[in-house]
C-alpha positions as CSV (number, residue, x, y, z in Angstrom):
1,X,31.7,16.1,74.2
2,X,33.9,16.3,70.7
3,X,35.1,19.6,69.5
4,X,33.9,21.0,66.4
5,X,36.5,21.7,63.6
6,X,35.2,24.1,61.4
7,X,38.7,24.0,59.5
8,X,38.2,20.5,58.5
9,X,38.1,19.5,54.4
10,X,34.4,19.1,53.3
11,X,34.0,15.8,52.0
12,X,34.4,15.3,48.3
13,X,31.3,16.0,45.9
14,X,30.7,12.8,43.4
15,X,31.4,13.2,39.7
16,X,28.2,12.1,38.8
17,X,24.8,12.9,38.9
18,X,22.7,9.6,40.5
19,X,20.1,9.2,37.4
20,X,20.5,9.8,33.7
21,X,23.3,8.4,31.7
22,X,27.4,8.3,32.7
23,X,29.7,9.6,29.9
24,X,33.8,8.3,30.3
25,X,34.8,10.1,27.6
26,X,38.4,9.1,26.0
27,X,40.0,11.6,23.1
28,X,40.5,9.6,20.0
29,X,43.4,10.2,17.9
30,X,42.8,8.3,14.7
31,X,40.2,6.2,12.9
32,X,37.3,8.1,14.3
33,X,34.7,10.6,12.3
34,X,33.1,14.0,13.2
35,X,29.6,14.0,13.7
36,X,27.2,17.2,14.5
37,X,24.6,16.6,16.9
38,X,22.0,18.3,14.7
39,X,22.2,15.0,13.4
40,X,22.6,12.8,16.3
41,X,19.6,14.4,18.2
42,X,17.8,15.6,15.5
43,X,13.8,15.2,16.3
44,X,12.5,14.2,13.1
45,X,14.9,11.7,12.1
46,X,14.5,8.2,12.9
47,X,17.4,6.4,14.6
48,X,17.1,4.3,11.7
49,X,18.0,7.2,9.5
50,X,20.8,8.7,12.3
51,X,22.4,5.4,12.4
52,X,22.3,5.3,8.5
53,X,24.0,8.8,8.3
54,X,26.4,7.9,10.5
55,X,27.8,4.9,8.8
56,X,27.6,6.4,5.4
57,X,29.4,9.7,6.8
58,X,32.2,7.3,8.4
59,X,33.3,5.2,4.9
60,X,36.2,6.2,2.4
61,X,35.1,8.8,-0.6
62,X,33.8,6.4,-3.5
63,X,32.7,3.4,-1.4
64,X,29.0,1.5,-2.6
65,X,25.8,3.0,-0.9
66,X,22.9,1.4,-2.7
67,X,20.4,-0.4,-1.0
68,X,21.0,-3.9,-1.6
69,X,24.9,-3.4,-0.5
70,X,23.6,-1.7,2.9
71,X,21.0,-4.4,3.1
72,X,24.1,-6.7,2.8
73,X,25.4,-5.4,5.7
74,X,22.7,-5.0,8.3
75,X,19.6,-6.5,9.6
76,X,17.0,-4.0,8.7
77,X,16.4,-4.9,4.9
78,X,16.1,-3.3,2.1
79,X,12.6,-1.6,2.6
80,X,13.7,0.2,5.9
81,X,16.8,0.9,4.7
82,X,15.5,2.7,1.6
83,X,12.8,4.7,4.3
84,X,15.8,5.8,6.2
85,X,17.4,7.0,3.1
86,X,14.7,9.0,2.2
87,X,14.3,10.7,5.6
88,X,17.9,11.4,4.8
89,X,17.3,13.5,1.5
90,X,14.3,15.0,2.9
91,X,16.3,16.6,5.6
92,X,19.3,17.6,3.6
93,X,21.7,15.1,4.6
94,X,21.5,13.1,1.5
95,X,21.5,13.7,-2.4
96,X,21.1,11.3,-5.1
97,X,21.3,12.4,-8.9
98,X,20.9,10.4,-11.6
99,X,23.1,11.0,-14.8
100,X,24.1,9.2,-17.9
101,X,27.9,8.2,-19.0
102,X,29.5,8.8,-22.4
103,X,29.2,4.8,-22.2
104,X,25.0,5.7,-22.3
105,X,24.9,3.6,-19.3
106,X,22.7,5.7,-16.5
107,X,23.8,6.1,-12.8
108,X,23.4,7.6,-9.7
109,X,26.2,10.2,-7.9
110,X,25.4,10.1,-4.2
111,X,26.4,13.0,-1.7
112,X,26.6,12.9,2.2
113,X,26.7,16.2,3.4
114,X,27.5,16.3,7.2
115,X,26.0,19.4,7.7
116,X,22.3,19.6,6.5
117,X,22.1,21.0,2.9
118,X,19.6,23.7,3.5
119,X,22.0,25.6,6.0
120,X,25.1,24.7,4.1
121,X,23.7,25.4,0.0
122,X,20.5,27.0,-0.5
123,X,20.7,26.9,-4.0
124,X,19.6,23.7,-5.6
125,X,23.0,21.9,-7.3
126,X,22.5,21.8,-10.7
127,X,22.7,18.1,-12.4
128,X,22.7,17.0,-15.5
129,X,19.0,15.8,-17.0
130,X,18.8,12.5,-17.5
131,X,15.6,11.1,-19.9
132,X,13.8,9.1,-17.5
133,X,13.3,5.4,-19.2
134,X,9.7,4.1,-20.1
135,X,7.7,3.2,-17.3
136,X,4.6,1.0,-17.5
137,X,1.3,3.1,-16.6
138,X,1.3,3.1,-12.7
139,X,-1.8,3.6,-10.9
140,X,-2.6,7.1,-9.2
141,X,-4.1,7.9,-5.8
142,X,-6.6,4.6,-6.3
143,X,-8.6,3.6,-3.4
144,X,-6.2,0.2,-3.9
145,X,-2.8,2.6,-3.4
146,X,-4.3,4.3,-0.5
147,X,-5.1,0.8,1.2
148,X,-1.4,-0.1,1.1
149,X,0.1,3.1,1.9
150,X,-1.9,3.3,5.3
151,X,-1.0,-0.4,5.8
152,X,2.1,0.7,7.8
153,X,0.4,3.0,10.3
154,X,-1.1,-0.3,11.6
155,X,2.3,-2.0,12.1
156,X,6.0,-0.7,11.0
157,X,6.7,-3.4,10.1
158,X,4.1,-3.3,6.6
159,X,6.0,-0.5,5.2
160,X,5.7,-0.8,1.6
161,X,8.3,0.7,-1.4
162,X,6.4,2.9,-4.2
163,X,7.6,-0.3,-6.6
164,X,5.8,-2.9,-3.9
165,X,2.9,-1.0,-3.6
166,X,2.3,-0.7,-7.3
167,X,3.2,-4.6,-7.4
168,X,0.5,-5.4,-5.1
169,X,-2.2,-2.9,-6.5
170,X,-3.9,-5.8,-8.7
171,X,-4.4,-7.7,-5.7
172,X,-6.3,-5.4,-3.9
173,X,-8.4,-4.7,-6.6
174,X,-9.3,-8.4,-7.3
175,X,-10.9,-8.0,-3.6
176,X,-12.6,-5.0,-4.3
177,X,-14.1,-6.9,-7.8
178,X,-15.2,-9.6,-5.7
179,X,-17.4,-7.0,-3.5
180,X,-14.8,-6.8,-0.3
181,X,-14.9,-3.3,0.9
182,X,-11.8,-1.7,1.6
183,X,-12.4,-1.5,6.0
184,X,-12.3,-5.8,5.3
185,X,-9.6,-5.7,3.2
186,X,-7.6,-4.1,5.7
187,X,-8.8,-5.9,8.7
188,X,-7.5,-9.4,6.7
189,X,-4.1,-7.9,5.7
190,X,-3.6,-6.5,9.8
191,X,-5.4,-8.9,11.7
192,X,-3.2,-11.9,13.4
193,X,0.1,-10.7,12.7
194,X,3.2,-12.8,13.5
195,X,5.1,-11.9,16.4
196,X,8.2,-12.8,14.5
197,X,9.7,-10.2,12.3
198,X,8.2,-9.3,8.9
199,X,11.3,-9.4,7.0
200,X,9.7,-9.6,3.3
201,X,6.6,-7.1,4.4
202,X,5.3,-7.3,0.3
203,X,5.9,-11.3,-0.1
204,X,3.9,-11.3,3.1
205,X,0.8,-9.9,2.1
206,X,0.8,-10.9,-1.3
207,X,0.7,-14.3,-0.1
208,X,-2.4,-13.3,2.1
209,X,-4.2,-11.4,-0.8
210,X,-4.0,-14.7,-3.1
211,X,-4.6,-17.1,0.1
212,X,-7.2,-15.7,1.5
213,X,-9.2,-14.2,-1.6
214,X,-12.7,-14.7,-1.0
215,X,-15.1,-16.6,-3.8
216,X,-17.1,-14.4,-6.2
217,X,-20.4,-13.5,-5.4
218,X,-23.0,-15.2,-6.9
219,X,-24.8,-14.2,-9.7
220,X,-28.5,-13.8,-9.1
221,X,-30.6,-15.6,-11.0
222,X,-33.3,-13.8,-12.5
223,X,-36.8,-14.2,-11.8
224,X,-39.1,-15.9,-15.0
225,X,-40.9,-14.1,-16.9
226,X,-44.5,-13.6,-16.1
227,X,-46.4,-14.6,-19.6
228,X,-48.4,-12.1,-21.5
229,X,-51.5,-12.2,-21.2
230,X,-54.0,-13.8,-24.1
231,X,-55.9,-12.0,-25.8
232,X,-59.6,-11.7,-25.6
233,X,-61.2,-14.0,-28.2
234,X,-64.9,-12.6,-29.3
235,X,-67.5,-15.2,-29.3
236,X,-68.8,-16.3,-32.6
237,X,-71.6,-14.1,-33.5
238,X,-75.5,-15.9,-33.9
239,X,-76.8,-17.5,-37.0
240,X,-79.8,-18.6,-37.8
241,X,-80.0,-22.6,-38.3
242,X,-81.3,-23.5,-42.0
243,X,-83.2,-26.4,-40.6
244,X,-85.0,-25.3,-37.3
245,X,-84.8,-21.4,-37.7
246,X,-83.0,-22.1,-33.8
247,X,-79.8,-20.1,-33.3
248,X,-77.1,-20.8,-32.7
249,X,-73.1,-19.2,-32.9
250,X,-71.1,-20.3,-35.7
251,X,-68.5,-18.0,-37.7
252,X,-70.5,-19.1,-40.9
253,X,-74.2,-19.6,-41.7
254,X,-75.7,-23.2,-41.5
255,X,-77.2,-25.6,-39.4
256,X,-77.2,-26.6,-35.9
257,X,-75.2,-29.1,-34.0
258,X,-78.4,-31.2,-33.9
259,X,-79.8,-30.9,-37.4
260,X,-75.9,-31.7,-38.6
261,X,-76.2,-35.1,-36.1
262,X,-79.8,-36.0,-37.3
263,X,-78.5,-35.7,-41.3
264,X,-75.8,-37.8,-40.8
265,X,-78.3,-40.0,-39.0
């Protein structure tokens, strides 16, 4: 029988846990950026919108943010990328004011704040008004703009800019003229989707609004006319015949049919 040591070293405990995630963790010491993780786990942003943040928080003071240069950098596009920049101002990580130049030229000053706005600046910044230019009439909350706006609760990837929506608007309504309900319109813009990504979500279903737009309906023709009815025409009263004393009708006094046949005779 072995002896018991109860002296002996407990055997060593692992540094990690056996589910969840691992972290090796190395301390940088140049080229890295600061980031809070009210933003890296915040619960309304989408990682979309995180990841967005991120990147703009890690470039150099005066480099290009629009959406067509981050379009030219990553695969989401310009529609998702311009959601995620919303979600950014929404939340205070993100301002975008427009001004003019001495040149009269208009453009827009863009501030990442890596802290969220509303805890670091209550106060709205003050920026200098800018005349908005003419804008054709847009529609409002039409039954057409409603359509499209719900389009991307059906699929992500139908998420439409206020500028596509407003694009498209005509389209929908030459459906409804044509007596398509909006519950079909819907059901033709959502049904059979491609499993590929929908990279150009507005090109998309403006090709399937003119494809797929169904005939007119027939005009009905009318039924004819039922004819009036004719008038009642009165007999011709009695007269007495000049050569028989018979009577017989006749509009004007004379003779009978057969004392007019046997004079002629």
């Amino acid at each position: 029988m072995t002896d018991k040591h109860p002296s002996a070293p407990a055997p060593a405990k692992t540094r990690h846990s056996h589910s969840g995630v691992i972290h090796e963790n190395e301390p940088h010491t140049e080229n890295f950026t600061v980031v809070g993780n009210h933003l890296l786990q915040h619960p309304d942003l989408s990682l979309t919108a995180i990841g967005l943040a991120v990147h703009i928080q890690s470039l150099p003071a005066g480099a290009s943010i629009g959406i067509k240069t981050l379009a030219g950098k990553f695969p989401e596009g310009e529609i998702r990328i311009a959601a995620a920049l919303r979600e950014l101002e929404e939340h205070g990580y993100l301002t975008r004011a427009r001004e003019r130049l001495q040149s009269g030229q208009v453009t827009t000053r863009t501030t990442s704040y890596n802290r969220p706005r509303t805890a670091t600046a209550p106060a709205a910044e003050p920026t200098v008004p800018v005349p908005a230019p003419p804008k054709a009439s847009a529609p409002g909350r039409t039954p057409a703009v409603g359509l499209l706006t719900r389009l991307r609760t059906y699929d992500s990837r139908l998420l439409l800019s206020e500028r596509d929506v407003q694009r498209l608007v005509p389209d929908v309504s030459a459906w409804f003229e044509r007596g398509v309900g909006p519950t079909a319109v819907e059901r033709a813009l959502t049904s059979g989707l491609p499993q590929d990504p929908i990279r150009h979500p507005a090109a998309f279903l403006a090709c399937r609004l003119r494809e797929l737009l169904p005939p007119s309906l027939p005009v009905p023709t009318p039924h004819p006319a039922s004819p009036p009815p004719s008038a009642s025409v009165r007999p011709d009263r009695f007269q007495d015949c000049d050569g028989c004393d018979r009577p017989f009708r006749s509009p004007e006094p004379g003779q009978c049919r057969d004392c007019r046949l046997a004079g002629a005779a």
